[in-house]
N, C-alpha and C positions, 0 to 999 in steps of 0.2 A: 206132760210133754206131748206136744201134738209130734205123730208119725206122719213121714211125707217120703215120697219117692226120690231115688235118687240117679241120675243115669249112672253107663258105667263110667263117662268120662270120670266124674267125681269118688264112683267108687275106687278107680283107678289111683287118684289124687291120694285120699282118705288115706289107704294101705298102703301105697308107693309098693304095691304089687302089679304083676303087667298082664295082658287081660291072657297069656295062656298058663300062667299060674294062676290062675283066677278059675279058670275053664277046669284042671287038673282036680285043684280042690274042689270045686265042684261036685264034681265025678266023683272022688273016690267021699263026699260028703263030708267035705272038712271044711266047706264055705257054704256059706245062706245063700240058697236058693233065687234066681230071681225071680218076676211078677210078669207076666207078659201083658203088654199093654193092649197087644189090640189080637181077635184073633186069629192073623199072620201067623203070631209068633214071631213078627218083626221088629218089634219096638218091648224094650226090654229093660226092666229099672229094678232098682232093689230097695226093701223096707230098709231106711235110714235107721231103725231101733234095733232092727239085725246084727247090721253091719255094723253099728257102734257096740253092740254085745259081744259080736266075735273080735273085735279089737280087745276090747275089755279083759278077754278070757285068754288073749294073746301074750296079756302083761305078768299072768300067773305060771304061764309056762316058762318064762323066759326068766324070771325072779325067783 
């Protein structure tokens, strides 16, 4: 499986999470990190292989 970036709009999408639940788990490291694109630190995208893991690992708590 090729890994590829993903903005947050789509991360957004993916989790049907909102980005300051997104921000929280972050913080307290309950969500994958993102990548900074350029170094601003304004342009901001997440490993697509992450973010399909923590889905993944979403379905074991919840079952």
């Amino acid at each position: 499986m090729t890994d590829r970036f993903i903005s947050q709009k789509e991360v957004l999408a993916q989790t049907s999470l909102s980005r300051m639940t997104i921000y929280r788990m972050r913080q307290d490291g309950e969500f994958p990190a993102p990548v900074y694109l350029n170094k601003n630190r304004t342009r901001v995208a997440w490993r697509e292989s992450e973010v399909r893991q923590w889905m993944e690992s979403r379905l074991s708590v919840t079952h």
